[in-house]
N, C-alpha and C positions, 0 to 999 in steps of 0.2 A: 608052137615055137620050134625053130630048127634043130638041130643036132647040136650045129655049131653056139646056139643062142643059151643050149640047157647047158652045154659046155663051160660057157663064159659066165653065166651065171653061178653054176655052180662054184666056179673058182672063187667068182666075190664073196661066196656065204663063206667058203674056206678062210677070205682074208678077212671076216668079217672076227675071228676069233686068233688071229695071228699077230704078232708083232708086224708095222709098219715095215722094218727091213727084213721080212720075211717072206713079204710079198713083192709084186712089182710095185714099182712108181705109175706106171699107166694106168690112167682112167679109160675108158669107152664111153660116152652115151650117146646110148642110141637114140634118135631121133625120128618120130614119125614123119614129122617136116620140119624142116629147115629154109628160115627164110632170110637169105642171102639181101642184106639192107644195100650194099651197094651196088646191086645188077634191078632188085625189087623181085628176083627170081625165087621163087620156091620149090627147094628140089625135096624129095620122095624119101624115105629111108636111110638117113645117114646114119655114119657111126663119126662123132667127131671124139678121136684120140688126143688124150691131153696129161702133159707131162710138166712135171714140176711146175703148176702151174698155168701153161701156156699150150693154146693148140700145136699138136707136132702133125696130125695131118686129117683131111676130110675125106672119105671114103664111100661108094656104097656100103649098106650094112652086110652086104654080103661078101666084102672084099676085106672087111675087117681080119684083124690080127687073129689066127688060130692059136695063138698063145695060151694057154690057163692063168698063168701070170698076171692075171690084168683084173682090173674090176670093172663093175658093168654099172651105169646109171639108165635104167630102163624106160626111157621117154617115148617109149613109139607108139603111143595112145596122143601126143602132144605135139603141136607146132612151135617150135625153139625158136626166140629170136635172141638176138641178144643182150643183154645186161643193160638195161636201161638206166638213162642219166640225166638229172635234172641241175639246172645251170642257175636256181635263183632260191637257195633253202636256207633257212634258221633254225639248222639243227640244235645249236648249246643256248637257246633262248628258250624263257619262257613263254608258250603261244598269248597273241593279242589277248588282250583284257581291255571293259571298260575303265580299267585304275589304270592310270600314265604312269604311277609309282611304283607297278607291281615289282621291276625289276627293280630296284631300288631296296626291295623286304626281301628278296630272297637275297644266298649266301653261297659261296661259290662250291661247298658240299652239293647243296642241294640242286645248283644250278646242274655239277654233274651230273647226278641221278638221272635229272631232268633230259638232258641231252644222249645221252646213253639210251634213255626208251626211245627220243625217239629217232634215232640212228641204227636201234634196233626194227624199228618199226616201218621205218625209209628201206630198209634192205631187205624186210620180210615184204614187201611190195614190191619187189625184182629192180630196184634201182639200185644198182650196185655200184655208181658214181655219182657226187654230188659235187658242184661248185658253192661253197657255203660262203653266203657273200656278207657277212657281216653280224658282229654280236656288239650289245652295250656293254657287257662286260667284258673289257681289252682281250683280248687272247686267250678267250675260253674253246674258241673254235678249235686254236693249235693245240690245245689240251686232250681236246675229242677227238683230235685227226690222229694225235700219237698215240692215244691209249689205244684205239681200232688197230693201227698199224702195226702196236705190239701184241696185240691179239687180247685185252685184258677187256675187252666189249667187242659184239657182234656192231658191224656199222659197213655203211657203203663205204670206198675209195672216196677219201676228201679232200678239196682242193678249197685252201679256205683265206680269206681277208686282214683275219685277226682284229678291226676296227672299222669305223665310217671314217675319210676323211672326211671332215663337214665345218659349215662354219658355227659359230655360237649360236645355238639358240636354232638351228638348219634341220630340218632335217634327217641330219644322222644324231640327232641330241634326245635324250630324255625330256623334252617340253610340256607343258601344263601341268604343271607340278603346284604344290602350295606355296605361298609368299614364302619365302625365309626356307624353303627347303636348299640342304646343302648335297649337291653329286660329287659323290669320291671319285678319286682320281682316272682310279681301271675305266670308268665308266667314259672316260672324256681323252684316250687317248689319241686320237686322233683330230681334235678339233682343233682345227688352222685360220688364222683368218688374211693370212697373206704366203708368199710365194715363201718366203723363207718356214715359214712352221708349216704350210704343204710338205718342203721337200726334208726335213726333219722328220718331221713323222711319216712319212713314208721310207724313210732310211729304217727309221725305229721299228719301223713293222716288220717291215721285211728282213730286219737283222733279229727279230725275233720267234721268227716262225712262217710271218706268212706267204703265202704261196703269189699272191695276186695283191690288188689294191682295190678298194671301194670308193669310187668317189661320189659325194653326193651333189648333183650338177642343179637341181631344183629341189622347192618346196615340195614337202609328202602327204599322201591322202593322210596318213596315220601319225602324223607328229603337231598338235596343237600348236597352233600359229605359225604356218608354213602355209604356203599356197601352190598344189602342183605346176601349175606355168610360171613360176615368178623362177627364173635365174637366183641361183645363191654363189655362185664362182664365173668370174671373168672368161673367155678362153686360154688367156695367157695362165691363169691359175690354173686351171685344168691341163693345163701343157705342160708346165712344171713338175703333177705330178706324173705324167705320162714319160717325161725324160728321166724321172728319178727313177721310176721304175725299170726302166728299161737299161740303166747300170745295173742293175739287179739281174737281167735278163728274164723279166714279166712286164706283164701288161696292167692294164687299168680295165675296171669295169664303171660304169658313169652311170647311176642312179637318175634317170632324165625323165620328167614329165612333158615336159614345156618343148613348146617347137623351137625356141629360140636356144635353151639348154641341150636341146637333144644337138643343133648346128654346132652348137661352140663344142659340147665334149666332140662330134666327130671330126671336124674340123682340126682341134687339138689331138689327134689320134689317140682316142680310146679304142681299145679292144670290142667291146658292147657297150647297147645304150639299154637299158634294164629300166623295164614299162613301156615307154614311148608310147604312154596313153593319149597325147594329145599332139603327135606328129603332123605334120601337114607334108604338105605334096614336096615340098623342096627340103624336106628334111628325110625322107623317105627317100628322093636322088641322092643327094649326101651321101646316105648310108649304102646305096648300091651304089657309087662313082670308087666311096673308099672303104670296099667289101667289108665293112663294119656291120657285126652280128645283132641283130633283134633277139631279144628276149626277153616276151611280153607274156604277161599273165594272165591272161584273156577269161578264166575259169572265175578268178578272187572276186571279182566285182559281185558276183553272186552271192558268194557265200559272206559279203562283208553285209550285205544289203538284207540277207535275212537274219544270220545270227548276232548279226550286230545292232539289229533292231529290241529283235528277243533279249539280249543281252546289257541294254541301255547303252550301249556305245554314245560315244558326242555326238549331238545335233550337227556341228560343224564335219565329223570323219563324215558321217553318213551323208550329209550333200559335195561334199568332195569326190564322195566314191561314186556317188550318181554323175556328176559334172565331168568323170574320168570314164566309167565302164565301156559306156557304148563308143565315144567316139575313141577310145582304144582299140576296137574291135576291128570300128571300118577303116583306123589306121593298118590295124592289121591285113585286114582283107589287102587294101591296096598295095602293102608293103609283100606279100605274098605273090600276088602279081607284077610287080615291078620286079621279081627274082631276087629282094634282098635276102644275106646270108640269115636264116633264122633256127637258131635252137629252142630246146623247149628247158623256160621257167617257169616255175610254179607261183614262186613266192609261197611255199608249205612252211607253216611257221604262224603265218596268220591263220591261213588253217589248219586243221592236225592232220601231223606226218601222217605215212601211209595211203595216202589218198590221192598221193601225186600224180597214178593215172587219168586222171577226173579229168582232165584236160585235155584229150588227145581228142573228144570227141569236139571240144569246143573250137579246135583248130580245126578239122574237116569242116567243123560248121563254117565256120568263118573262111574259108578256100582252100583247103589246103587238101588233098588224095589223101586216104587213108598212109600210103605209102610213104610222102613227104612227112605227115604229123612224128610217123613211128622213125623214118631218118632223121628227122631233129634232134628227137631224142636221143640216138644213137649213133651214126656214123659226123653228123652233122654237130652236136656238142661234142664230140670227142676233138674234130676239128678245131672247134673253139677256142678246146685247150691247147690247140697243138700239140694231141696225144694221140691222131688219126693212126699212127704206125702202132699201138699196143692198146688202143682200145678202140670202141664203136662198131665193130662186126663181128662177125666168126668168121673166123679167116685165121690162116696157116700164120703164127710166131705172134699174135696176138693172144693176149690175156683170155683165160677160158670162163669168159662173163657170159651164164647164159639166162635164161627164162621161157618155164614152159607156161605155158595155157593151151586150153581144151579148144580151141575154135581157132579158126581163120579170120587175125586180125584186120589181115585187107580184107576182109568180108564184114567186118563188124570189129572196128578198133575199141569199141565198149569193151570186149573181153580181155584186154589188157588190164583192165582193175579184178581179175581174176586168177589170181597167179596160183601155179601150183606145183611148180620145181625151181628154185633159185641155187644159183653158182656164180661163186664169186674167185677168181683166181684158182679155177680148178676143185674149189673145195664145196659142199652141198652146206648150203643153208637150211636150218631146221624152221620149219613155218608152224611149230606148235607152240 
Protein backbone atom coordinates (compact mmCIF):
# COMPACT_ATOMS: atom_id res chain seq x y z
CA UNK A 1 0.00 0.00 0.00
CA UNK A 2 1.30 3.61 -0.68
CA UNK A 3 1.95 6.39 1.52
CA UNK A 4 -0.87 8.14 0.17
CA UNK A 5 -3.26 4.71 0.48
CA UNK A 6 -2.20 4.10 4.49
CA UNK A 7 -2.96 7.99 4.67
CA UNK A 8 -6.55 7.72 3.34
CA UNK A 9 -7.12 4.91 5.03
CA UNK A 10 -6.22 5.67 8.06
CA UNK A 11 -8.48 8.89 8.04
CA UNK A 12 -11.62 6.51 7.31
CA UNK A 13 -10.78 4.44 10.55
CA UNK A 14 -10.59 8.13 12.11
CA UNK A 15 -14.14 8.72 10.71
CA UNK A 16 -15.17 5.41 11.46
CA UNK A 17 -15.61 6.78 15.28
CA UNK A 18 -16.40 10.57 14.52
CA UNK A 19 -19.66 12.34 14.11
CA UNK A 20 -20.74 12.51 10.39
CA UNK A 21 -20.03 16.51 10.30
CA UNK A 22 -16.95 15.89 11.63
CA UNK A 23 -15.64 14.26 8.94
CA UNK A 24 -15.79 14.98 5.08
CA UNK A 25 -18.80 14.38 2.84
CA UNK A 26 -16.33 12.50 0.40
CA UNK A 27 -16.13 8.97 -0.24
CA UNK A 28 -13.25 7.49 -2.46
CA UNK A 29 -13.40 3.98 -3.85
CA UNK A 30 -10.89 2.65 -5.09
CA UNK A 31 -11.32 0.35 -7.78
CA UNK A 32 -9.18 -2.31 -9.10
CA UNK A 33 -11.10 -2.18 -12.35
CA UNK A 34 -13.54 -0.29 -13.63
CA UNK A 35 -15.70 -1.13 -16.27
CA UNK A 36 -16.91 1.77 -18.28
CA UNK A 37 -20.68 0.21 -19.79
CA UNK A 38 -20.85 2.84 -22.32
CA UNK A 39 -17.23 2.81 -24.22
CA UNK A 40 -17.33 -1.46 -23.06
CA UNK A 41 -13.70 -0.12 -21.78
CA UNK A 42 -12.01 -1.11 -18.68
CA UNK A 43 -9.68 1.00 -17.12
CA UNK A 44 -6.83 -0.06 -14.42
CA UNK A 45 -7.04 1.62 -10.85
CA UNK A 46 -9.49 4.18 -10.18
CA UNK A 47 -10.53 6.20 -7.46
CA UNK A 48 -14.03 7.22 -8.22
CA UNK A 49 -14.91 10.20 -5.75
CA UNK A 50 -18.37 10.60 -4.51
CA UNK A 51 -20.25 13.24 -2.80
CA UNK A 52 -23.64 13.65 -1.40
CA UNK A 53 -24.48 10.92 -3.11
CA UNK A 54 -23.43 11.35 -6.61
CA UNK A 55 -19.97 10.78 -8.54
CA UNK A 56 -18.08 14.27 -8.38
CA UNK A 57 -15.22 12.79 -10.35
CA UNK A 58 -13.05 9.75 -11.97
CA UNK A 59 -9.37 9.75 -11.32
CA UNK A 60 -6.37 7.53 -11.61
CA UNK A 61 -5.93 6.20 -8.08
CA UNK A 62 -2.85 7.97 -7.92
CA UNK A 63 -4.15 11.30 -8.80
CA UNK A 64 -6.75 11.04 -6.12
CA UNK A 65 -7.47 13.54 -3.34
CA UNK A 66 -4.39 13.88 -0.80
CA UNK A 67 -6.97 15.13 1.53
CA UNK A 68 -7.39 13.07 5.22
CA UNK A 69 -10.91 14.30 5.10
CA UNK A 70 -12.28 11.62 2.99
CA UNK A 71 -13.14 8.02 3.39
CA UNK A 72 -11.90 5.18 1.54
CA UNK A 73 -14.04 2.09 0.23
CA UNK A 74 -11.18 -0.22 -0.59
CA UNK A 75 -12.22 -2.20 -3.99
CA UNK A 76 -8.84 -2.72 -5.74
CA UNK A 77 -8.95 -6.55 -5.37
CA UNK A 78 -12.44 -5.94 -7.49
CA UNK A 79 -13.71 -5.17 -10.95
CA UNK A 80 -16.57 -2.29 -10.35
CA UNK A 81 -19.34 -2.03 -12.57
CA UNK A 82 -22.28 -0.42 -11.92
CA UNK A 83 -25.38 -0.86 -10.01
CA UNK A 84 -27.43 -3.15 -11.69
CA UNK A 85 -31.20 -3.03 -12.82
CA UNK A 86 -33.81 -5.20 -13.49
CA UNK A 87 -36.96 -3.96 -15.56
CA UNK A 88 -39.60 -6.92 -14.94
CA UNK A 89 -39.80 -7.75 -10.65
CA UNK A 90 -42.59 -8.49 -8.09
CA UNK A 91 -40.96 -7.13 -5.25
CA UNK A 92 -44.43 -6.62 -2.72
CA UNK A 93 -45.94 -9.99 -4.01
CA UNK A 94 -46.05 -13.27 -2.63
CA UNK A 95 -43.63 -15.67 -4.96
CA UNK A 96 -45.76 -18.19 -7.39
CA UNK A 97 -47.39 -20.96 -5.63
CA UNK A 98 -49.39 -23.89 -6.79
CA UNK A 99 -52.58 -22.20 -4.77
CA UNK A 100 -53.99 -19.29 -7.28
CA UNK A 101 -55.59 -18.09 -3.86
CA UNK A 102 -52.46 -17.71 -1.98
CA UNK A 103 -52.53 -13.88 -2.33
CA UNK A 104 -55.93 -13.75 -1.35
CA UNK A 105 -54.87 -15.41 2.61
CA UNK A 106 -52.26 -13.23 3.06
CA UNK A 107 -52.80 -9.59 4.73
CA UNK A 108 -51.34 -6.40 3.79
CA UNK A 109 -48.92 -6.57 7.38
CA UNK A 110 -47.65 -9.59 6.14
CA UNK A 111 -47.50 -8.79 2.51
CA UNK A 112 -45.07 -5.93 3.80
CA UNK A 113 -42.67 -8.10 5.71
CA UNK A 114 -42.93 -10.06 2.59
CA UNK A 115 -41.84 -7.39 0.25
CA UNK A 116 -39.21 -5.73 2.48
CA UNK A 117 -37.06 -9.27 2.27
CA UNK A 118 -37.24 -9.33 -0.72
CA UNK A 119 -36.28 -5.79 -1.68
CA UNK A 120 -33.72 -6.43 0.82
CA UNK A 121 -32.58 -9.41 -1.02
CA UNK A 122 -32.92 -7.79 -4.75
CA UNK A 123 -30.35 -5.03 -3.44
CA UNK A 124 -27.87 -7.42 -1.52
CA UNK A 125 -27.51 -9.02 -5.30
CA UNK A 126 -26.14 -5.48 -6.54
CA UNK A 127 -29.39 -4.43 -8.30
CA UNK A 128 -29.83 -1.31 -6.96
CA UNK A 129 -32.81 -0.41 -9.44
CA UNK A 130 -35.95 -2.19 -10.12
CA UNK A 131 -38.89 -1.39 -12.59
CA UNK A 132 -41.57 -3.18 -10.38
CA UNK A 133 -44.31 -3.92 -12.78
CA UNK A 134 -47.22 -4.93 -10.96
CA UNK A 135 -48.91 -6.23 -7.61
CA UNK A 136 -52.46 -7.96 -6.88
CA UNK A 137 -52.70 -6.06 -4.06
CA UNK A 138 -53.40 -2.25 -5.41
CA UNK A 139 -50.49 -0.23 -4.31
CA UNK A 140 -48.47 -2.25 -2.28
CA UNK A 141 -45.61 -1.56 -4.55
CA UNK A 142 -46.04 2.40 -3.81
CA UNK A 143 -46.02 1.41 -0.18
CA UNK A 144 -42.38 -0.45 -0.62
CA UNK A 145 -40.99 2.24 -2.92
CA UNK A 146 -41.75 4.87 0.00
CA UNK A 147 -40.85 3.03 2.88
CA UNK A 148 -37.11 2.37 0.91
CA UNK A 149 -37.02 5.90 -0.02
CA UNK A 150 -37.46 7.04 3.52
CA UNK A 151 -34.87 4.81 4.54
CA UNK A 152 -37.15 2.57 7.05
CA UNK A 153 -36.05 -0.78 4.79
CA UNK A 154 -32.87 -1.50 2.77
CA UNK A 155 -34.28 -1.95 -0.99
CA UNK A 156 -33.21 -1.05 -4.67
CA UNK A 157 -34.41 2.44 -6.40
CA UNK A 158 -38.10 1.52 -7.29
CA UNK A 159 -39.96 2.52 -10.13
CA UNK A 160 -43.32 0.89 -9.66
CA UNK A 161 -47.10 0.23 -11.42
CA UNK A 162 -49.22 0.21 -8.50
CA UNK A 163 -51.71 -2.41 -10.47
CA UNK A 164 -52.35 -4.57 -13.87
CA UNK A 165 -54.63 -2.76 -16.09
CA UNK A 166 -56.28 -5.92 -17.35
CA UNK A 167 -59.66 -6.99 -18.33
CA UNK A 168 -62.00 -9.37 -16.16
CA UNK A 169 -60.98 -12.49 -15.73
CA UNK A 170 -57.22 -11.38 -18.08
CA UNK A 171 -54.50 -11.83 -17.08
CA UNK A 172 -53.58 -9.39 -14.56
CA UNK A 173 -56.70 -10.94 -12.45
CA UNK A 174 -56.45 -13.58 -9.70
CA UNK A 175 -58.10 -16.48 -11.82
CA UNK A 176 -58.73 -20.16 -10.90
CA UNK A 177 -60.03 -19.65 -7.92
CA UNK A 178 -63.04 -21.77 -6.08
CA UNK A 179 -66.81 -21.20 -7.30
CA UNK A 180 -68.36 -18.57 -5.09
CA UNK A 181 -64.95 -17.12 -4.07
CA UNK A 182 -65.23 -13.35 -3.67
CA UNK A 183 -61.85 -10.64 -4.56
CA UNK A 184 -61.72 -7.59 -2.61
CA UNK A 185 -61.52 -4.63 -3.98
CA UNK A 186 -57.38 -3.59 -3.58
CA UNK A 187 -57.17 -6.64 -5.45
CA UNK A 188 -59.07 -5.53 -8.76
CA UNK A 189 -57.91 -2.02 -9.05
CA UNK A 190 -57.23 -1.76 -12.27
CA UNK A 191 -59.48 -4.01 -14.05
CA UNK A 192 -61.07 -2.24 -17.18
CA UNK A 193 -62.95 -3.68 -19.71
CA UNK A 194 -63.38 -0.60 -22.08
CA UNK A 195 -61.55 2.70 -23.01
CA UNK A 196 -63.42 4.74 -20.39
CA UNK A 197 -62.35 2.39 -17.16
CA UNK A 198 -58.85 2.07 -19.04
CA UNK A 199 -58.35 5.68 -18.69
CA UNK A 200 -59.95 6.03 -15.04
CA UNK A 201 -57.84 3.84 -13.80
CA UNK A 202 -54.94 4.83 -15.05
CA UNK A 203 -55.71 8.37 -13.87
CA UNK A 204 -56.40 6.61 -10.48
CA UNK A 205 -53.08 5.07 -10.43
CA UNK A 206 -51.03 7.41 -11.30
CA UNK A 207 -52.68 9.95 -8.90
CA UNK A 208 -51.93 7.65 -6.38
CA UNK A 209 -48.42 6.81 -6.53
CA UNK A 210 -47.51 5.12 -9.56
CA UNK A 211 -44.62 5.74 -11.52
CA UNK A 212 -45.53 3.98 -14.83
CA UNK A 213 -48.62 1.82 -16.20
CA UNK A 214 -48.94 -2.07 -16.68
CA UNK A 215 -50.97 -3.04 -19.31
CA UNK A 216 -51.98 -6.45 -19.84
CA UNK A 217 -51.99 -6.73 -23.76
CA UNK A 218 -52.46 -10.93 -23.77
CA UNK A 219 -53.44 -14.08 -21.99
CA UNK A 220 -50.53 -15.25 -19.26
CA UNK A 221 -48.51 -18.52 -18.82
CA UNK A 222 -49.57 -18.11 -14.92
CA UNK A 223 -53.17 -16.91 -14.65
CA UNK A 224 -55.71 -19.92 -15.15
CA UNK A 225 -57.79 -19.62 -18.24
CA UNK A 226 -55.81 -17.04 -20.07
CA UNK A 227 -54.05 -18.15 -23.30
CA UNK A 228 -50.38 -16.34 -24.01
CA UNK A 229 -51.26 -15.47 -27.91
CA UNK A 230 -54.91 -14.74 -27.37
CA UNK A 231 -55.32 -10.69 -27.50
CA UNK A 232 -57.32 -9.54 -24.26
CA UNK A 233 -57.24 -5.31 -25.37
CA UNK A 234 -57.93 -3.92 -28.82
CA UNK A 235 -55.27 -1.38 -30.01
CA UNK A 236 -57.44 1.41 -29.68
CA UNK A 237 -57.64 0.17 -25.78
CA UNK A 238 -54.14 0.07 -25.39
CA UNK A 239 -53.74 3.52 -26.90
CA UNK A 240 -55.97 5.05 -24.51
CA UNK A 241 -54.04 4.00 -21.96
CA UNK A 242 -50.79 5.17 -23.54
CA UNK A 243 -52.43 8.74 -23.96
CA UNK A 244 -53.72 8.83 -20.37
CA UNK A 245 -50.49 8.27 -19.26
CA UNK A 246 -48.67 10.30 -21.12
CA UNK A 247 -50.88 13.53 -19.46
CA UNK A 248 -49.10 12.21 -16.53
CA UNK A 249 -45.89 12.47 -18.25
CA UNK A 250 -45.04 8.40 -18.28
CA UNK A 251 -45.17 5.64 -20.25
CA UNK A 252 -46.95 2.26 -20.38
CA UNK A 253 -45.27 -1.10 -20.22
CA UNK A 254 -47.59 -4.01 -22.17
CA UNK A 255 -47.54 -7.46 -20.81
CA UNK A 256 -47.47 -9.05 -24.58
CA UNK A 257 -47.26 -12.76 -25.46
CA UNK A 258 -48.86 -13.03 -28.69
CA UNK A 259 -47.51 -11.81 -31.92
CA UNK A 260 -50.64 -10.01 -32.72
CA UNK A 261 -50.74 -8.31 -28.86
CA UNK A 262 -47.18 -7.56 -28.99
CA UNK A 263 -48.24 -5.41 -32.85
CA UNK A 264 -51.19 -3.73 -31.24
CA UNK A 265 -49.44 -2.64 -27.96
CA UNK A 266 -46.42 -1.29 -30.15
CA UNK A 267 -48.24 0.06 -32.71
CA UNK A 268 -50.35 1.95 -29.86
CA UNK A 269 -47.13 3.27 -28.46
CA UNK A 270 -46.05 1.38 -25.48
CA UNK A 271 -42.84 2.05 -23.91
CA UNK A 272 -42.06 -2.02 -23.76
CA UNK A 273 -43.57 -5.27 -24.72
CA UNK A 274 -42.68 -7.59 -21.39
CA UNK A 275 -41.98 -11.38 -22.62
CA UNK A 276 -42.62 -11.36 -26.24
CA UNK A 277 -42.31 -14.99 -25.87
CA UNK A 278 -44.06 -15.66 -29.08
CA UNK A 279 -42.97 -12.69 -31.33
CA UNK A 280 -42.64 -13.24 -35.03
CA UNK A 281 -40.59 -11.69 -37.61
CA UNK A 282 -43.04 -8.59 -38.14
CA UNK A 283 -43.47 -7.87 -34.84
CA UNK A 284 -39.84 -7.85 -34.04
CA UNK A 285 -39.55 -4.96 -37.11
CA UNK A 286 -42.42 -3.26 -35.22
CA UNK A 287 -40.46 -3.10 -32.34
CA UNK A 288 -36.97 -1.88 -34.10
CA UNK A 289 -39.11 0.68 -36.69
CA UNK A 290 -40.75 2.26 -33.15
CA UNK A 291 -37.50 1.86 -30.85
CA UNK A 292 -39.75 0.02 -28.49
CA UNK A 293 -37.84 -1.96 -25.62
CA UNK A 294 -37.88 -5.82 -25.22
CA UNK A 295 -37.86 -7.26 -21.98
CA UNK A 296 -37.97 -10.85 -22.05
CA UNK A 297 -37.27 -13.36 -19.46
CA UNK A 298 -35.49 -15.77 -21.22
CA UNK A 299 -34.07 -17.53 -17.74
CA UNK A 300 -38.02 -18.31 -16.09
CA UNK A 301 -38.99 -20.85 -18.43
CA UNK A 302 -36.43 -23.00 -16.63
CA UNK A 303 -37.12 -22.53 -13.33
CA UNK A 304 -41.06 -22.79 -14.00
CA UNK A 305 -40.40 -26.23 -15.70
CA UNK A 306 -38.57 -27.78 -12.78
CA UNK A 307 -39.83 -26.23 -9.71
CA UNK A 308 -43.12 -26.08 -10.76
CA UNK A 309 -43.13 -29.63 -11.63
CA UNK A 310 -41.54 -30.55 -7.99
CA UNK A 311 -44.05 -28.15 -6.64
CA UNK A 312 -47.55 -29.47 -8.51
CA UNK A 313 -48.03 -26.34 -10.27
CA UNK A 314 -51.22 -26.79 -13.10
CA UNK A 315 -51.09 -29.15 -15.78
CA UNK A 316 -52.32 -26.27 -17.80
CA UNK A 317 -49.20 -23.26 -16.34
CA UNK A 318 -46.78 -26.18 -17.17
CA UNK A 319 -47.81 -26.66 -20.90
CA UNK A 320 -48.00 -23.04 -21.47
CA UNK A 321 -44.65 -22.56 -20.14
CA UNK A 322 -43.47 -25.20 -22.46
CA UNK A 323 -45.54 -23.75 -25.62
CA UNK A 324 -43.74 -20.25 -24.47
CA UNK A 325 -39.90 -21.04 -23.40
CA UNK A 326 -38.21 -21.89 -26.34
CA UNK A 327 -39.81 -19.98 -29.13
CA UNK A 328 -39.19 -16.90 -26.65
CA UNK A 329 -35.75 -17.55 -26.90
CA UNK A 330 -35.31 -17.80 -30.64
CA UNK A 331 -37.71 -14.59 -30.62
CA UNK A 332 -35.04 -13.39 -28.66
CA UNK A 333 -31.97 -14.46 -30.57
CA UNK A 334 -33.71 -12.70 -33.63
CA UNK A 335 -34.76 -9.67 -31.90
CA UNK A 336 -30.97 -9.30 -30.78
CA UNK A 337 -29.94 -9.37 -34.19
CA UNK A 338 -32.37 -7.21 -35.66
CA UNK A 339 -30.68 -4.45 -33.04
CA UNK A 340 -34.03 -4.00 -31.00
CA UNK A 341 -33.80 -1.69 -27.86
CA UNK A 342 -33.49 -4.62 -25.21
CA UNK A 343 -33.10 -4.40 -21.27
CA UNK A 344 -32.86 -6.99 -19.03
CA UNK A 345 -36.09 -8.50 -17.09
CA UNK A 346 -36.32 -11.13 -14.97
CA UNK A 347 -39.64 -11.55 -13.97
CA UNK A 348 -38.02 -12.35 -10.12
CA UNK A 349 -41.04 -12.85 -8.29
CA UNK A 350 -41.72 -16.16 -9.84
CA UNK A 351 -38.76 -16.99 -8.78
CA UNK A 352 -36.97 -15.89 -5.61
CA UNK A 353 -35.43 -12.44 -5.31
CA UNK A 354 -31.86 -12.38 -5.36
CA UNK A 355 -31.15 -14.42 -8.24
CA UNK A 356 -31.74 -11.83 -10.62
CA UNK A 357 -28.33 -12.44 -12.05
CA UNK A 358 -29.25 -15.95 -13.42
CA UNK A 359 -29.98 -14.38 -16.48
CA UNK A 360 -27.13 -12.73 -18.06
CA UNK A 361 -25.70 -15.89 -18.94
CA UNK A 362 -28.98 -16.92 -20.72
CA UNK A 363 -28.82 -13.80 -22.86
CA UNK A 364 -25.15 -14.39 -24.08
CA UNK A 365 -26.61 -17.77 -24.69
CA UNK A 366 -29.12 -16.81 -26.82
CA UNK A 367 -26.70 -13.69 -28.79
CA UNK A 368 -26.01 -11.30 -26.96
CA UNK A 369 -21.67 -10.23 -26.02
CA UNK A 370 -21.08 -10.53 -22.55
CA UNK A 371 -21.00 -6.75 -22.93
CA UNK A 372 -24.48 -6.08 -24.45
CA UNK A 373 -26.17 -8.62 -21.62
CA UNK A 374 -24.30 -6.41 -18.78
CA UNK A 375 -25.54 -2.86 -20.80
CA UNK A 376 -28.99 -4.08 -20.53
CA UNK A 377 -28.89 -4.30 -17.45
CA UNK A 378 -27.29 -1.05 -16.90
CA UNK A 379 -26.82 1.86 -19.29
CA UNK A 380 -29.56 0.32 -21.60
CA UNK A 381 -32.68 0.05 -18.57
CA UNK A 382 -31.70 3.20 -17.33
CA UNK A 383 -32.67 4.44 -20.79
CA UNK A 384 -35.78 2.73 -20.49
CA UNK A 385 -36.63 4.83 -17.97
CA UNK A 386 -35.45 7.86 -19.27
CA UNK A 387 -33.05 7.99 -16.39
CA UNK A 388 -29.67 7.57 -18.79
CA UNK A 389 -28.51 11.26 -17.17
CA UNK A 390 -28.47 9.82 -13.25
CA UNK A 391 -28.22 6.38 -13.61
CA UNK A 392 -26.78 3.31 -15.71
CA UNK A 393 -22.98 4.00 -15.59
CA UNK A 394 -20.13 5.44 -13.51
CA UNK A 395 -19.82 8.48 -14.93
CA UNK A 396 -19.30 12.11 -13.50
CA UNK A 397 -23.06 13.73 -11.86
CA UNK A 398 -24.48 10.29 -11.95
CA UNK A 399 -25.83 8.48 -8.91
CA UNK A 400 -22.88 6.55 -7.16
CA UNK A 401 -24.52 2.97 -7.90
CA UNK A 402 -21.76 0.58 -7.76
CA UNK A 403 -21.03 -3.33 -7.69
CA UNK A 404 -17.87 -5.16 -7.06
CA UNK A 405 -17.12 -8.82 -8.11
CA UNK A 406 -13.96 -10.75 -8.03
CA UNK A 407 -13.46 -11.63 -11.83
CA UNK A 408 -13.83 -10.27 -15.20
CA UNK A 409 -17.35 -10.24 -16.20
CA UNK A 410 -16.69 -9.81 -20.05
CA UNK A 411 -14.60 -12.94 -19.28
CA UNK A 412 -17.29 -14.80 -17.56
CA UNK A 413 -20.55 -12.82 -17.01
CA UNK A 414 -21.45 -16.06 -14.44
CA UNK A 415 -19.64 -13.92 -11.84
CA UNK A 416 -22.14 -11.36 -11.63
CA UNK A 417 -24.24 -13.76 -9.43
CA UNK A 418 -21.24 -13.16 -7.08
CA UNK A 419 -21.40 -10.04 -5.53
CA UNK A 420 -19.28 -8.78 -3.03
CA UNK A 421 -19.30 -4.70 -2.48
CA UNK A 422 -22.72 -2.93 -3.22
CA UNK A 423 -23.57 1.00 -3.20
CA UNK A 424 -26.34 2.39 -3.57
CA UNK A 425 -26.46 6.33 -3.78
CA UNK A 426 -23.05 6.65 -2.47
CA UNK A 427 -23.94 4.67 0.68
CA UNK A 428 -22.29 0.74 1.30
CA UNK A 429 -24.71 -1.90 1.50
CA UNK A 430 -24.20 -4.56 4.25
CA UNK A 431 -24.34 -8.06 2.53
CA UNK A 432 -24.47 -9.99 6.01
Amino acid sequence: MTARASLLAAAFSLCAFASYADCAERTVVRAGHLLDVETGKVLADQAIAIEDGKIVSITPWNSASGSVRVRVLDWSTYTVVPGLMDMHTHLADEGQSADPAAPLKSNPGRDALIGAKNARDTLRAGFTTVRDVGVFRGLADVTLRDAINAGLVPGPRMFVAGAYITISGGGGEITGLPAGTVVPPEFRLGVSDNEEEIRKHVDYLLDHGADFIKVIATGAVLAAGTEPGQSEYTESQIRAAVEEAKKHGTFVAAHAHGAEGIKRAVRAGVRSIEHGSLMDDESIALMKQYGTWLDADIYNGDYIDTVGREAGWSEEIMRKNLETTDAQRQGFRKAVKAGVNISYGTDAGVYPHGDNARQFAYMVKYGMTPLQAIQSATIGSATLLGKEKELGSIAVGKFADLVAVECDPLGDVECLRKVRGVMKAGVSVSLN
